[in-house]
N, C-alpha and C positions, 0 to 999 in steps of 0.2 A: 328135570330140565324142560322147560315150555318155550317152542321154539312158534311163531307164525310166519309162516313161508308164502308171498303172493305168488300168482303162476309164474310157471318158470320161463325166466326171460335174461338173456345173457349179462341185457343191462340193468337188471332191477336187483339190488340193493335185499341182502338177507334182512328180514327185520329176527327181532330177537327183545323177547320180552322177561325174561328171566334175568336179573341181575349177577346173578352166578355165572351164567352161560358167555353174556357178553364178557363179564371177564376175567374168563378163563381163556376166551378167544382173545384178547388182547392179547394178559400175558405170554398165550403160546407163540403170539405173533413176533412179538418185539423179544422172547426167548430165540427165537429164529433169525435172529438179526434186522425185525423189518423195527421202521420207525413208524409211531401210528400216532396219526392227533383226529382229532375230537369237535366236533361243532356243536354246543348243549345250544337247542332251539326249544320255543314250545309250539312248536308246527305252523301253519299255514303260509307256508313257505313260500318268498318272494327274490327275487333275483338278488337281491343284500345277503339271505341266504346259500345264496346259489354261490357269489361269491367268495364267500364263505370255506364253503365246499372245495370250490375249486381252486383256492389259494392253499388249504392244508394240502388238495392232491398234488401239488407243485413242489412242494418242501416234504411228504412224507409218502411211506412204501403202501399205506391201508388210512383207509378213514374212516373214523364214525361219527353219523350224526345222528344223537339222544334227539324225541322228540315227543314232552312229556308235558301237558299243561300244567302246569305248578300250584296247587290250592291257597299252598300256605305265603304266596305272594300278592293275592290279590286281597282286600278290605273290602268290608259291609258295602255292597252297593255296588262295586267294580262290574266287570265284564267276565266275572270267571265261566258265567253257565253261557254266555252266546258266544264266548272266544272262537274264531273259527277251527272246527277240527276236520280235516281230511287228509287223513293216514294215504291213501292211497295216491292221492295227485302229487305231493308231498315227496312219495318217494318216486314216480315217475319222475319228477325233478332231478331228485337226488343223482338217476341212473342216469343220467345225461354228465354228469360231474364226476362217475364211475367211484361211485361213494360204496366202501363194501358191505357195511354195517348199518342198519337202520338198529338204534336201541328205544323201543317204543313199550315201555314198562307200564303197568297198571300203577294206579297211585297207594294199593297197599303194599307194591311190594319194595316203593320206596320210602315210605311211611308203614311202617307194619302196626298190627294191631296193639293198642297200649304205647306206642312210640311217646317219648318223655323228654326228647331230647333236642333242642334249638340251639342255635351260636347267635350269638346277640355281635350285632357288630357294633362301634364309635366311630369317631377320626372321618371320615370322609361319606359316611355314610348319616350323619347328623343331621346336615340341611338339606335343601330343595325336596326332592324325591324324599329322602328322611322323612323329614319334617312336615308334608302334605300326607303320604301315605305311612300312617305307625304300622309297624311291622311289617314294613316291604322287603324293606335292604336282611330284616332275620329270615324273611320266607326263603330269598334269593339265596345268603350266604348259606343256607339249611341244604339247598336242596342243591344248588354247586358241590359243595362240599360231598354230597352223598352222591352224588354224579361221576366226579372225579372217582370215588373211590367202585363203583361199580366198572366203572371205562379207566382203568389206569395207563392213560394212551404220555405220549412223550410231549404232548403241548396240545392246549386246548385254543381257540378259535374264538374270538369276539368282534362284534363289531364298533364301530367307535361312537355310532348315535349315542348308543345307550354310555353315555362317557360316563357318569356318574357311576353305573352297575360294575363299570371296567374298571374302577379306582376301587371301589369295593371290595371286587373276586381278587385282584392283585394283593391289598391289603390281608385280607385273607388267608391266603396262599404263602405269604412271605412269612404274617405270624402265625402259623399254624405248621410252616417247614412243611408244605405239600408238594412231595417230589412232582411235582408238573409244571409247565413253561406255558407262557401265558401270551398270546400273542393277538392285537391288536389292528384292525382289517378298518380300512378307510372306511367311512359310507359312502352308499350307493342310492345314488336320486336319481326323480323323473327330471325330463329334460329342462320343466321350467323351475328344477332346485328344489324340489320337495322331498324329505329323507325319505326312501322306503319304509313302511312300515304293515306289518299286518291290519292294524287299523286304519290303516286307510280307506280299507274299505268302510265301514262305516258313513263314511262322508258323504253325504248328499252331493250333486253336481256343484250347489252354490258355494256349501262348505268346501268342496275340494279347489273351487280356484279361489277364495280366502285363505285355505291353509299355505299357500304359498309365502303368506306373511312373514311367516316363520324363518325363513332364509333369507326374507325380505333384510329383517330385524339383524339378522347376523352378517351379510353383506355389508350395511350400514355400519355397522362394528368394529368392522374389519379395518374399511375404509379409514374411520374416525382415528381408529386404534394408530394407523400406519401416519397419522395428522398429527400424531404426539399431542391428542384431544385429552383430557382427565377423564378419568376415569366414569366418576359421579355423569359427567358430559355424556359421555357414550352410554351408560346405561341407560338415561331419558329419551334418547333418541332409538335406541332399542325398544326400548317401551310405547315409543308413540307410532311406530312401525307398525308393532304390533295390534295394537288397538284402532289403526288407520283402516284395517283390513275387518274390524269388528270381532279379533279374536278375544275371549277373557280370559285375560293375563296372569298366570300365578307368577311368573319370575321371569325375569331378565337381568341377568345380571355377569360380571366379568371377576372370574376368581383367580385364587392357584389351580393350577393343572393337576396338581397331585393331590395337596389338602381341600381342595374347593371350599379353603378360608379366603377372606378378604385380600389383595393382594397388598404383601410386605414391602415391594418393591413396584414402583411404578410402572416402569419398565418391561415386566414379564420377563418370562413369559405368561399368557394367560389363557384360559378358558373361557370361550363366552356361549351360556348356556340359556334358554328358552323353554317355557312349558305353557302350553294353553289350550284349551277348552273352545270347540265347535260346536255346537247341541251337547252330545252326549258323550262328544269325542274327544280322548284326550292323546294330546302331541305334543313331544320333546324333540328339540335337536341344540346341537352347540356346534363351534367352529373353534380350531384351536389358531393360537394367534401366538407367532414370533415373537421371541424378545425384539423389542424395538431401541434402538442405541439413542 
């Protein structure tokens, strides 16, 4: 059992690198009667985060939050070798949200040597994010899936930017019968509407007050959506939102919330979802949107 302990501080967060150890600390825990959920991050932790955190300490007795850059989600060319890593600020955060477990595992021992084994996912995981990145949504459901099973806490922690990734791990979870509860956290933006995001940082000054476009586009949506505007209608104007601001646009567009197919029903309810490119910077955000009568 490989345990990494930072100095000892009443409020900092046991990290714990051995996937055995974390859970066997679960189950002894929730053997005890506590209830324990779970926040799977890949670190560079921002107040969406923190949120996070602090809504499972609300609803549960112990928290863990996994904090494991993920290889087999990022593609040729991605951001996997500059992704921000800082283990130790990260859980200074955490201790503030009195999170009891940091699970901060090396990547062989989540991937062991000779590992042969992926979950291929369909159904909601096909377009946008699909469809732009081949084998994101297998990296994702691979290492969820082995996540959950090292941390087997009573509900896991998601935010809603990543709405696509959350329709995924749910689908997931439903067919695959994973004893875990899945539970879904508002996003959290800066003041002038920009989702939190670790890559944020990357942005240049110029790029950062462009990316606000992004919320621009889905405001506008919203609006339109509640005008009982068509459908086709609102995606153009989402799209020229977008490109007003000089972002390059992979998608805009307004789906189902669940299938993120084309909507059956005019009415909704719906998803309207955005992804675009700053220099090297890439940013998603969506808005979900009432059935409209």
């Amino acid at each position: 059992m490989t345990r990494e302990i930072l100095p000892a501080d009443p409020s900092t967060p046991e990290i714990v690198s051995d996937p055995q150890a974390i859970r066997a600390a679960v189950v002894a825990a929730r053997a005890a009667g506590r209830r324990v959920g779970f926040v799977p991050t890949m670190g560079a932790l921002h107040a969406g985060h923190a949120s996070l955190a602090a809504r499972a300490g609300t609803e549960c007795d112990d928290v863990v939050v996994s904090i494991f850059v993920n290889p087999t989600q990022f593609g040729a060319g991605e951001d996997f070798d500059r992704y921000p890593r800082r283990l130790a600020d990260d859980c200074r955060l955490l201790g503030h949200e009195g999170v009891r477990w940091v699970f901060a595992p090396e990547s062989r021992t989540i991937y062991p040597p000779g590992d042969a084994t992926r979950i291929l996912v369909d159904g909601p995981a096909r377009r946008f994010e699909g469809l732009i990145r081949p084998g994101h949504f297998e990296g994702v459901a691979t290492v969820v899936c082995r996540l959950f099973n090292a941390v087997p806490a009573d509900v896991a922690y998601f935010g809603a930017k990543d709405w696509q990734q959350t329709v995924v791990v749910r689908r997931m979870v439903e067919d695959l019968g994973l004893p875990i509860g899945i539970s879904i956290c508002p996003t959290i933006r800066e003041p002038d509407g920009l989702a939190l995001s670790s890559r944020n940082a990357y942005l240049s000054p110029a790029e950062r007050q462009q990316a606000v476009g992004l919320h621009e586009s889905l405001l506008v949506a919203e609006q339109l959506w509640r005008n009982q505007e068509p459908v086709d209608s609102i995606e153009a104007a989402m799209r020229a939102a977008i490109e007003a601001r000089q972002i390059r646009l992979d998608y805009a567009a307004l789906v189902d919330p669940v299938s993120l197919e084309p909507l059956d029903v005019a009415g909704g309810p719906a998803v309207a979802l955005v992804a675009g490119r700053l220099g090297s910077t890439r940013l998603i955000d969506n808005r979900l949107l009432a059935a409209r009568g």
